[in-house]
N, CA, C and O atoms as a GROMACS GRO file, in nm:
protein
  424
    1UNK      N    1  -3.609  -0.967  -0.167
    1UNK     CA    2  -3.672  -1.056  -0.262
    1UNK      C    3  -3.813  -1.004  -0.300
    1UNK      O    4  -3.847  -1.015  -0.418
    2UNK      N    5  -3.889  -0.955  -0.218
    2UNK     CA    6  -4.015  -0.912  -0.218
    2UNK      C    7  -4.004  -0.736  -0.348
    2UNK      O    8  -4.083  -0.693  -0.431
    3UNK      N    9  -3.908  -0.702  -0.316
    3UNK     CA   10  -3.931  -0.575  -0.373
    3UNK      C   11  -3.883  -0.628  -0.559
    3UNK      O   12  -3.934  -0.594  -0.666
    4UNK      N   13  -3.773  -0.715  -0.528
    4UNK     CA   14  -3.756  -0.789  -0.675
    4UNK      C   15  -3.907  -0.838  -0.730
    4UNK      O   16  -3.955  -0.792  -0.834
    5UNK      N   17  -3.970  -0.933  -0.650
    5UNK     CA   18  -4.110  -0.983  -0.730
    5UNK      C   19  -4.206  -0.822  -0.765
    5UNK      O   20  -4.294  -0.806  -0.850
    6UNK      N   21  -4.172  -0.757  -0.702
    6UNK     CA   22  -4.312  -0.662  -0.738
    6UNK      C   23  -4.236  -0.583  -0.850
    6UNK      O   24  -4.320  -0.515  -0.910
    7UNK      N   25  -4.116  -0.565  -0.901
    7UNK     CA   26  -4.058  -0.490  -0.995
    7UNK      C   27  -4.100  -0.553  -1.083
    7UNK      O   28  -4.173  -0.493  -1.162
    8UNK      N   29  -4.069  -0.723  -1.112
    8UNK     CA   30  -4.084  -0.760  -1.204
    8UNK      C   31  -4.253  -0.817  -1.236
    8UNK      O   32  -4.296  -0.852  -1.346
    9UNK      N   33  -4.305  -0.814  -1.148
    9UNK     CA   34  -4.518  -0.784  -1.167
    9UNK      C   35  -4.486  -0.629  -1.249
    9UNK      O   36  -4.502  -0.616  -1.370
   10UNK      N   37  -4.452  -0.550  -1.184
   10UNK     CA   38  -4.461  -0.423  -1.264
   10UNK      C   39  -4.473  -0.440  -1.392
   10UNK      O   40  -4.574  -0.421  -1.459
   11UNK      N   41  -4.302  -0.501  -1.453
   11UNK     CA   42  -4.253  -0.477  -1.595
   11UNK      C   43  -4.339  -0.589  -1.661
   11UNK      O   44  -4.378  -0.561  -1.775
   12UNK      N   45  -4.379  -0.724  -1.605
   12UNK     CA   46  -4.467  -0.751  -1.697
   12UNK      C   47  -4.626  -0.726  -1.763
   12UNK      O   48  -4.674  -0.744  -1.875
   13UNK      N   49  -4.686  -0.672  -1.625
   13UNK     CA   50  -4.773  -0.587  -1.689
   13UNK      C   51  -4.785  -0.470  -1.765
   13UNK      O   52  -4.879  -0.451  -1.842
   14UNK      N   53  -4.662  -0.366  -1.738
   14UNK     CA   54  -4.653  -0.282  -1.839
   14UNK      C   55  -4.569  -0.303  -1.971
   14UNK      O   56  -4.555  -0.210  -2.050
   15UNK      N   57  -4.524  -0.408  -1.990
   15UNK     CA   58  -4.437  -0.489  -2.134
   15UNK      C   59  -4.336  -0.452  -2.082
   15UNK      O   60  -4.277  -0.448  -2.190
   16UNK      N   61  -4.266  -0.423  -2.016
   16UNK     CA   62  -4.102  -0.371  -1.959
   16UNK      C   63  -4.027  -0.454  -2.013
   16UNK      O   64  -4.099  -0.554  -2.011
   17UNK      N   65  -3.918  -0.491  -2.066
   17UNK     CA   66  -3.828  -0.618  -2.084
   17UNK      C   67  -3.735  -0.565  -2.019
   17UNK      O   68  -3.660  -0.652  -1.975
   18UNK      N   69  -3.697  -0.438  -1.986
   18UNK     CA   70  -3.541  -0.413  -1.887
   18UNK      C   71  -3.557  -0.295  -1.780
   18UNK      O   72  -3.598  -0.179  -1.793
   19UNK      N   73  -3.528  -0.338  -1.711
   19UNK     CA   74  -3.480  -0.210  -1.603
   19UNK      C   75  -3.365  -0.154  -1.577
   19UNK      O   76  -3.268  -0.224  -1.546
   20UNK      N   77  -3.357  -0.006  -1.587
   20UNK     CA   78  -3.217   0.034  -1.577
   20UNK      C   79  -3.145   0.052  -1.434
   20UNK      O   80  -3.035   0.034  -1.381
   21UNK      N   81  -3.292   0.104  -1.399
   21UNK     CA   82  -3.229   0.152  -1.216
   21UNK      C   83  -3.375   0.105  -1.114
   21UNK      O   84  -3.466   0.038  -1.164
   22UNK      N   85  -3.375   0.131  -1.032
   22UNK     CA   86  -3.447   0.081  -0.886
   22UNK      C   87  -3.414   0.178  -0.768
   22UNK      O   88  -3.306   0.176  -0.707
   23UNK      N   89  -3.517   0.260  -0.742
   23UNK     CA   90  -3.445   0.361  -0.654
   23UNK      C   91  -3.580   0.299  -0.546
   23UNK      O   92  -3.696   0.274  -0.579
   24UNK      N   93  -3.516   0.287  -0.409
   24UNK     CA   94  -3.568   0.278  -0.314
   24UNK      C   95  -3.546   0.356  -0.146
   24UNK      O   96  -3.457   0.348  -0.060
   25UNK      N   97  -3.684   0.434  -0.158
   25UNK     CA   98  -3.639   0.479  -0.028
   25UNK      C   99  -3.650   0.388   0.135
   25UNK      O  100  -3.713   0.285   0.159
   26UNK      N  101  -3.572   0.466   0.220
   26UNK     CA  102  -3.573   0.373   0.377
   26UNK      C  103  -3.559   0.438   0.466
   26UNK      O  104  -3.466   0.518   0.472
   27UNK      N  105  -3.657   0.420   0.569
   27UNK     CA  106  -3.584   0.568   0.658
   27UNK      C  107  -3.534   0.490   0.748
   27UNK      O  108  -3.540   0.369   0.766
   28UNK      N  109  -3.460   0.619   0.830
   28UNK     CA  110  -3.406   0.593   0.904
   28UNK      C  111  -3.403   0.521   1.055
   28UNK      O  112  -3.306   0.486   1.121
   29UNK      N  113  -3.541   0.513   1.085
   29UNK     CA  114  -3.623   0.453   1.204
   29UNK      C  115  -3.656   0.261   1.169
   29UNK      O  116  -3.682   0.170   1.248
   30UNK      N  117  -3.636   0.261   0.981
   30UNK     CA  118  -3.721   0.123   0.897
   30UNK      C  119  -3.653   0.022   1.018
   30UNK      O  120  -3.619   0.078   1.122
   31UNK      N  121  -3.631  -0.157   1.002
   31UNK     CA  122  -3.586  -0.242   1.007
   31UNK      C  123  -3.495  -0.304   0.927
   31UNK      O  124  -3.424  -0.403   0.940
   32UNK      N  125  -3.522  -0.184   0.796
   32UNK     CA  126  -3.416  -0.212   0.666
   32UNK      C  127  -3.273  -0.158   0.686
   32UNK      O  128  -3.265  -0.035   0.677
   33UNK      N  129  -3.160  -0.222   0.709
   33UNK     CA  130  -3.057  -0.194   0.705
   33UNK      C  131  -2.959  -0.123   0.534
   33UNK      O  132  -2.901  -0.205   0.462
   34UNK      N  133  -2.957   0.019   0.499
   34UNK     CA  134  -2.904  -0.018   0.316
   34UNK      C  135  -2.814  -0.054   0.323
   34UNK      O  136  -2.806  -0.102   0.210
   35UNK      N  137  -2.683  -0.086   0.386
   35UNK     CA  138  -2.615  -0.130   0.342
   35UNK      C  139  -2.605  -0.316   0.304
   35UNK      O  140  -2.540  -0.383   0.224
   36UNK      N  141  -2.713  -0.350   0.417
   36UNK     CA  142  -2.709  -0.506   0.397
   36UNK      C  143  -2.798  -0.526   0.290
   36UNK      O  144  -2.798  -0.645   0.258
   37UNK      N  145  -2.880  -0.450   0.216
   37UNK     CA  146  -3.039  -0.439   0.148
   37UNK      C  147  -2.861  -0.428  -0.027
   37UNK      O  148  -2.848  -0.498  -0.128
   38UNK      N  149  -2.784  -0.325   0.018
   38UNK     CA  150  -2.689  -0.296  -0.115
   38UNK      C  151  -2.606  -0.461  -0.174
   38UNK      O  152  -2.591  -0.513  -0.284
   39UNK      N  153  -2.566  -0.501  -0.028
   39UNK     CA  154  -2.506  -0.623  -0.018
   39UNK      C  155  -2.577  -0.738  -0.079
   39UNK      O  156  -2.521  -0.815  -0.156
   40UNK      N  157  -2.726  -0.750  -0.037
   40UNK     CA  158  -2.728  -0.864  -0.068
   40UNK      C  159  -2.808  -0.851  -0.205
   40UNK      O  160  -2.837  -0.964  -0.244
   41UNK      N  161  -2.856  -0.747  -0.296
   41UNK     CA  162  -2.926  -0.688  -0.425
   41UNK      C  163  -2.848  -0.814  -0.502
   41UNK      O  164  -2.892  -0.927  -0.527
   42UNK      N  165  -2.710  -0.752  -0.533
   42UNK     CA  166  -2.690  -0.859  -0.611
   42UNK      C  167  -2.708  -1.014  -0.655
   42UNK      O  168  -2.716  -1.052  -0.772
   43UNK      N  169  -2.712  -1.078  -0.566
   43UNK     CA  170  -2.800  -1.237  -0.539
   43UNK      C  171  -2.922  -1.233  -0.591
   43UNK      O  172  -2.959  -1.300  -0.687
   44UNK      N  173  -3.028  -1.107  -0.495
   44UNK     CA  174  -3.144  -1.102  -0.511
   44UNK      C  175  -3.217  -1.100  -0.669
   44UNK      O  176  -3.320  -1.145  -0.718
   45UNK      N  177  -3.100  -1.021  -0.714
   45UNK     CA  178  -3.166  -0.985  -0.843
   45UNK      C  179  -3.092  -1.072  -0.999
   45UNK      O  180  -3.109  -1.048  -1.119
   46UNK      N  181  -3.011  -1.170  -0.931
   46UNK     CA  182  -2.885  -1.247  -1.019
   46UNK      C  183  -3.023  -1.377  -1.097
   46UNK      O  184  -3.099  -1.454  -1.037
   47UNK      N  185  -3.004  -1.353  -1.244
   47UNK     CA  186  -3.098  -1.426  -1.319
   47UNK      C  187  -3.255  -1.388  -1.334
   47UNK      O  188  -3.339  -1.471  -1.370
   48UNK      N  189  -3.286  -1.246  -1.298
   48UNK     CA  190  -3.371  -1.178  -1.313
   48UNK      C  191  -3.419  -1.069  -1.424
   48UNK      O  192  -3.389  -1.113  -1.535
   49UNK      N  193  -3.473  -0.962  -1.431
   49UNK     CA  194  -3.493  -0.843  -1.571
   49UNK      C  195  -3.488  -0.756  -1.479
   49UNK      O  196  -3.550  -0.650  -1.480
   50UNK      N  197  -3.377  -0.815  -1.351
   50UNK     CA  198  -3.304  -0.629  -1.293
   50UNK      C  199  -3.178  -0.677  -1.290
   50UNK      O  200  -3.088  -0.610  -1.241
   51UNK      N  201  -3.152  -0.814  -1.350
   51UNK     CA  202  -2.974  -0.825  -1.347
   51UNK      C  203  -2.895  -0.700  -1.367
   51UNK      O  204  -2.806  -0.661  -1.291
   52UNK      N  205  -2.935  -0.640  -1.480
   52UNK     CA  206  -2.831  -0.534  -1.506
   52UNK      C  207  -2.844  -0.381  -1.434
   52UNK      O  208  -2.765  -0.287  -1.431
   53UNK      N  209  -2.982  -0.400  -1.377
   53UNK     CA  210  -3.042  -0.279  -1.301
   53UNK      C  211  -2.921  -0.255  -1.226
   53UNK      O  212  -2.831  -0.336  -1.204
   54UNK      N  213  -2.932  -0.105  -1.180
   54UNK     CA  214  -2.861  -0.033  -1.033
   54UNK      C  215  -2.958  -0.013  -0.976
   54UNK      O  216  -3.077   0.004  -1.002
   55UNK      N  217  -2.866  -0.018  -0.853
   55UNK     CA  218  -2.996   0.002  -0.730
   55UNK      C  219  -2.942   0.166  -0.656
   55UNK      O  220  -2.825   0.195  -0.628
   56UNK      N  221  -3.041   0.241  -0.640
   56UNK     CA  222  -3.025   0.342  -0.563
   56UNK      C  223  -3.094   0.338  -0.448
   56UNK      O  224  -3.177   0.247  -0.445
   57UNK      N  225  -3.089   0.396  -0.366
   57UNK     CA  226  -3.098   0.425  -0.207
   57UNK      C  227  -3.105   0.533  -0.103
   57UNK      O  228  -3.024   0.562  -0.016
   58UNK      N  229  -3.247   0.595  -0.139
   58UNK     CA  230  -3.258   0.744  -0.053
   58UNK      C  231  -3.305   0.717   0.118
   58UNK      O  232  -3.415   0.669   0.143
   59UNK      N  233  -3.213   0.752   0.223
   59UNK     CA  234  -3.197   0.738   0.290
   59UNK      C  235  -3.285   0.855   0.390
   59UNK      O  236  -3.227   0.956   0.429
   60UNK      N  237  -3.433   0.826   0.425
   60UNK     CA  238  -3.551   0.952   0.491
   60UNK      C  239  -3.526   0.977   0.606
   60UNK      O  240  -3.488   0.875   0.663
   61UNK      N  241  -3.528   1.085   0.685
   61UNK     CA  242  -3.473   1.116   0.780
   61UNK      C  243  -3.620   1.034   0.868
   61UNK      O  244  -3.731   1.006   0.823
   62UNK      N  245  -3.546   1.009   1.043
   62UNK     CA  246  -3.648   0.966   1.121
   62UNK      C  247  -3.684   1.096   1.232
   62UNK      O  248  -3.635   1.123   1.341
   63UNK      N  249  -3.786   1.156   1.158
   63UNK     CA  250  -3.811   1.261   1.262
   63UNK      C  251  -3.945   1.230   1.352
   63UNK      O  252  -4.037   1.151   1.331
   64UNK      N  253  -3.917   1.338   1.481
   64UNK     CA  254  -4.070   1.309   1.492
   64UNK      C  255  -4.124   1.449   1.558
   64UNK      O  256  -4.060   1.547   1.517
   65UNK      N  257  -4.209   1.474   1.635
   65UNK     CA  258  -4.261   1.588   1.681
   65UNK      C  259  -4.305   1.572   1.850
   65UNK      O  260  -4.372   1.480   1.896
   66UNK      N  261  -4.265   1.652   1.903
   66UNK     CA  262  -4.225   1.651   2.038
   66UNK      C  263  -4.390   1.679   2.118
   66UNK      O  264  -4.462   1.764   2.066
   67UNK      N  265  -4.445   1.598   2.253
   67UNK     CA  266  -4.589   1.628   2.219
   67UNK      C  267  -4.594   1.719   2.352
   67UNK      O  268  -4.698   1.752   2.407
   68UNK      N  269  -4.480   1.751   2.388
   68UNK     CA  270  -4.453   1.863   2.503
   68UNK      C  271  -4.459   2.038   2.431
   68UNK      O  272  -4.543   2.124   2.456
   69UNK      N  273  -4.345   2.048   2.343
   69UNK     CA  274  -4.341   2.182   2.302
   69UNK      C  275  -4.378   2.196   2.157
   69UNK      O  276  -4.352   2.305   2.106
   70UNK      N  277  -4.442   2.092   2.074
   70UNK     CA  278  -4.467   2.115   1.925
   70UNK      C  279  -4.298   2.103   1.860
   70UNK      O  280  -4.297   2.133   1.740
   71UNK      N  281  -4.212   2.079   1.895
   71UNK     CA  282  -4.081   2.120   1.775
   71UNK      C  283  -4.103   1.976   1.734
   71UNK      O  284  -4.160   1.877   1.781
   72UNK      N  285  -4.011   2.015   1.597
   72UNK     CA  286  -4.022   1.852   1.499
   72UNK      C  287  -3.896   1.866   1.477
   72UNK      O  288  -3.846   1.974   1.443
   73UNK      N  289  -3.814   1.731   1.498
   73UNK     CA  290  -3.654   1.716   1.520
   73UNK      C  291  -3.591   1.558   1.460
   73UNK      O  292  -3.673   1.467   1.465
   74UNK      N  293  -3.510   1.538   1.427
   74UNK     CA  294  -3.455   1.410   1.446
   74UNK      C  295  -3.411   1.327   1.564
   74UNK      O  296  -3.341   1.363   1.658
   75UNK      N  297  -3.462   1.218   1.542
   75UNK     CA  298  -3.448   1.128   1.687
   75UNK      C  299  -3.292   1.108   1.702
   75UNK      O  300  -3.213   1.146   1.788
   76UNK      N  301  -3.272   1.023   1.571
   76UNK     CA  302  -3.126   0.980   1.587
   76UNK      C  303  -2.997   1.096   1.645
   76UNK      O  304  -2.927   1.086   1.746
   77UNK      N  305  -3.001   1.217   1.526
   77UNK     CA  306  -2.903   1.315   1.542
   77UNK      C  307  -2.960   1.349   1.691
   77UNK      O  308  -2.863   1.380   1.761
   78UNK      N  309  -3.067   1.355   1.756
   78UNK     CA  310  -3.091   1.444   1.900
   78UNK      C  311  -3.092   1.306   1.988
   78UNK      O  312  -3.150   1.321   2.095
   79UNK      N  313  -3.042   1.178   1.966
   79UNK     CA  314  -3.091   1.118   2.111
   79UNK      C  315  -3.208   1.048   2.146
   79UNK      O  316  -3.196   0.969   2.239
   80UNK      N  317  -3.350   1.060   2.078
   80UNK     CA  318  -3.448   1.041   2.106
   80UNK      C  319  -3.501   1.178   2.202
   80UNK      O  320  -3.612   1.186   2.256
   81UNK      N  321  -3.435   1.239   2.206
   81UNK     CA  322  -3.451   1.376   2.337
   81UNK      C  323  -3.498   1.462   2.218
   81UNK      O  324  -3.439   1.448   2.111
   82UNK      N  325  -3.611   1.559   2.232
   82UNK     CA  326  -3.628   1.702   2.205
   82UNK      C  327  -3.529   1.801   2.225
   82UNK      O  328  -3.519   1.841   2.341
   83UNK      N  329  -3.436   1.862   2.120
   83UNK     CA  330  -3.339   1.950   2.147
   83UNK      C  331  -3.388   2.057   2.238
   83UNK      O  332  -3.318   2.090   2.333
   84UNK      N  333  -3.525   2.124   2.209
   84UNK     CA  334  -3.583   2.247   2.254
   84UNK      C  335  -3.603   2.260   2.422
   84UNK      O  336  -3.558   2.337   2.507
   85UNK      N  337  -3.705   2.127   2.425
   85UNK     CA  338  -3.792   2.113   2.578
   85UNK      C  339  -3.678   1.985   2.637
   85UNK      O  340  -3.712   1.953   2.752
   86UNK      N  341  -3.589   1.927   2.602
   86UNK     CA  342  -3.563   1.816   2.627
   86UNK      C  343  -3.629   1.690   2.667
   86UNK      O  344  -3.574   1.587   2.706
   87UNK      N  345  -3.770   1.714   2.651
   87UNK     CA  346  -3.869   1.599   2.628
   87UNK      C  347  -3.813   1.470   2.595
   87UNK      O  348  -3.726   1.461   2.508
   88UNK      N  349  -3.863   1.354   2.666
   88UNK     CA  350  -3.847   1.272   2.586
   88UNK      C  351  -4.041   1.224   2.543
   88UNK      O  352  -4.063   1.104   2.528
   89UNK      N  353  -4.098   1.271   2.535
   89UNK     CA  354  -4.261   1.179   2.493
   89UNK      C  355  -4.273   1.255   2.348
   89UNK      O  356  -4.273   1.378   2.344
   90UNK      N  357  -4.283   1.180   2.238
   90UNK     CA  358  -4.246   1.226   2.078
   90UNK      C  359  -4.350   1.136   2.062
   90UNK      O  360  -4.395   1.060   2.148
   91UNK      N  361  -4.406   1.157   1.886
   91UNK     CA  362  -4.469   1.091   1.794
   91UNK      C  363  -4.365   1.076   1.713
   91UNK      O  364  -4.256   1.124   1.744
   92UNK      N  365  -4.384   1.009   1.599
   92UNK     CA  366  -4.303   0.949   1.493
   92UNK      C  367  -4.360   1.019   1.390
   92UNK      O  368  -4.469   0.972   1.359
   93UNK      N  369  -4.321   1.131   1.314
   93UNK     CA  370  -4.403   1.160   1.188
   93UNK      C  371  -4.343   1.049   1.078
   93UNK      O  372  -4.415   0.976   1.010
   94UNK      N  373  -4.203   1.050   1.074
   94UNK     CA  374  -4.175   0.985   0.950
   94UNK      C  375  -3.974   0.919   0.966
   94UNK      O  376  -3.881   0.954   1.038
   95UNK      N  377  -3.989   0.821   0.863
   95UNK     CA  378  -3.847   0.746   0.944
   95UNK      C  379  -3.871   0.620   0.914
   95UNK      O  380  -3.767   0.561   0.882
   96UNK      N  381  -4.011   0.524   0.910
   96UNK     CA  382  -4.001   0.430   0.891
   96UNK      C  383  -4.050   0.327   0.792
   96UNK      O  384  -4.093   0.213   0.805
   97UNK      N  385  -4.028   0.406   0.686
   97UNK     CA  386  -4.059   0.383   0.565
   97UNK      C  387  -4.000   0.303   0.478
   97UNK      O  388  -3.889   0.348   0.450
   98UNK      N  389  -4.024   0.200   0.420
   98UNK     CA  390  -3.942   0.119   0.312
   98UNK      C  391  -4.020   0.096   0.195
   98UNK      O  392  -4.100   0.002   0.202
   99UNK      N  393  -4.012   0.176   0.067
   99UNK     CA  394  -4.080   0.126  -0.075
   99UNK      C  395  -4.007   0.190  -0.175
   99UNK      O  396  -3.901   0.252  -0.164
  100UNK      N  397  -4.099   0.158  -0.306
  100UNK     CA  398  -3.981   0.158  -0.421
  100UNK      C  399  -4.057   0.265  -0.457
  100UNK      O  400  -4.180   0.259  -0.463
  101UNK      N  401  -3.959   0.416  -0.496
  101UNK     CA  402  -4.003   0.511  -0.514
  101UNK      C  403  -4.002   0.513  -0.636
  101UNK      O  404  -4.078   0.596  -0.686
  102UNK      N  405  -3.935   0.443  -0.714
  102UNK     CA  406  -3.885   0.489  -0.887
  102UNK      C  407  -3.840   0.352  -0.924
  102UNK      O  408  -3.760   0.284  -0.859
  103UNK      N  409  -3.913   0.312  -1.058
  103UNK     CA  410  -3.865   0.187  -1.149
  103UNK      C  411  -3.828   0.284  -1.314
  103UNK      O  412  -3.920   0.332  -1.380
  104UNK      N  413  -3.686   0.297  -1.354
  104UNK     CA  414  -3.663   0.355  -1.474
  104UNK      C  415  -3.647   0.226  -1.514
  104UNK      O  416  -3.606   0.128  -1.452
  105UNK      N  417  -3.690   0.241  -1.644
  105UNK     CA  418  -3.685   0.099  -1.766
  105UNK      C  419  -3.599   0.179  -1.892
  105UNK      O  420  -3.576   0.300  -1.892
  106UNK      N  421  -3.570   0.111  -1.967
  106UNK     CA  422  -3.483   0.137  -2.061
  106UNK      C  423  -3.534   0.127  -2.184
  106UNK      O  424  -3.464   0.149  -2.283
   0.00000   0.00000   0.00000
């Protein structure tokens, strides 16, 4: 609902009357689930100036960097484990991200 109100702050300050698409990225670490975020769009946006919008969905990898041997890896695909050192003590570079990367208007 939140990402609906700020699309449509967008389009009325820039005169928008339609949106074609809505691309939003999420990584993989977010709290944002896409498939439930795909599921429930439609509701969200039903009687709005993204009714007819599509929604897209770039999916950021959750990596992070290992603070034992320097390698930078994915948590999920490795486990939370460092493939290299088998570390487990990591930082989070990136993964938990949720915003709207792209508003195309028509």
């Amino acid at each position: 609902m939140e990402v609906v109100k700020t699309v449509e702050n967008f389009a009325k300050k820039n005169g928008v009357t339609q949106i074609q698409t809505v691309v939003l990225q999420i990584g993989e670490l977010s709290s944002m689930i896409p498939k439930y975020i795909e599921a429930c769009y439609p509701a969200a946006v039903d009687g709005t100036i993204l009714q007819e919008a599509k929604l897209k969905i770039e999916v950021l990898p959750g990596n992070a960097i290992c603070k034992k041997c320097h390698k930078v890896f994915n948590l999920i695909e490795n486990n939370n484990t460092c493939p290299k050192c088998e570390g487990k003590h990591w930082e989070i570079l990136c993964g938990k991200e949720f915003m709207i990367k792209e508003i195309i208007a028509c």
